[in-house]
C-alpha positions as CSV (number, residue, x, y, z in Angstrom):
1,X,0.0,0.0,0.0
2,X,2.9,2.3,0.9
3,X,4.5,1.8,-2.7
4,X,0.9,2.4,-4.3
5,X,0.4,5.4,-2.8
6,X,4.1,6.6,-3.5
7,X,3.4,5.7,-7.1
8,X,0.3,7.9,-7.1
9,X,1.9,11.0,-5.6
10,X,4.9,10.7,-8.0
11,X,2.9,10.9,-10.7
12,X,0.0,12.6,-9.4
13,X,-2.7,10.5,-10.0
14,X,-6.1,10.3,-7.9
15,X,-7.4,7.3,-5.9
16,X,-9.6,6.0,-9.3
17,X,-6.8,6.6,-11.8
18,X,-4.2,4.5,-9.2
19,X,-6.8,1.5,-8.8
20,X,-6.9,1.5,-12.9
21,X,-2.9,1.7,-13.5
22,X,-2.2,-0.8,-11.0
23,X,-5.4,-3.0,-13.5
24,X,-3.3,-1.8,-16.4
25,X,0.4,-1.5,-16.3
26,X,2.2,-4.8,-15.5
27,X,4.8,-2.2,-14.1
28,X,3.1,-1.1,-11.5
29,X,2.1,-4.1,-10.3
30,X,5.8,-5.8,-10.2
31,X,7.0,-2.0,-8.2
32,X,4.2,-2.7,-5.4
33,X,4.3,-6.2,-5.4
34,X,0.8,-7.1,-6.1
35,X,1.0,-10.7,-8.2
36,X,-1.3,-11.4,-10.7
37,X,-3.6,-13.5,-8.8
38,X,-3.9,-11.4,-5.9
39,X,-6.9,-8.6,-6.1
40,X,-6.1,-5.3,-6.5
41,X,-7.5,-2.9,-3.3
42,X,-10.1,-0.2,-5.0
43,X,-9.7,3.6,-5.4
44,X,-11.4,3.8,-1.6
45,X,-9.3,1.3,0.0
46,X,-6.7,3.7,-1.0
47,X,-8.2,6.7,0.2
48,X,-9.0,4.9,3.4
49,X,-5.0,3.8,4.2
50,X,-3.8,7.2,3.2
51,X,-6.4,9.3,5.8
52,X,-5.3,6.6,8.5
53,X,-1.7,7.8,7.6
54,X,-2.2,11.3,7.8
55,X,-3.9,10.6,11.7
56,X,-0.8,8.9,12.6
């Protein structure tokens, strides 16, 4: 999630343009870690782990 959310701050992309790059780019998904058969978390899961970051 860390990575993911690195990725979308890099390159400025909001939580429903992150969920569809890390559908899309094969890249993405090798940088986070996120294997092929694993699900990838939705635009508010996202949103979610980065508010619980900002709290801590």
């Amino acid at each position: 999630m860390v990575k993911a959310i690195f990725l979308q701050h890099m390159l400025n992309l909001g939580d429903p343009r992150l969920e569809d790059q890390l559908i899309n780019r094969l890249s993405f998904q090798r940088f986070t870690r996120i294997n092929l058969d694993q699900g990838i978390p939705d635009f508010a899961t996202f949103w979610r782990f980065e508010e619980a970051l900002k709290e801590q």
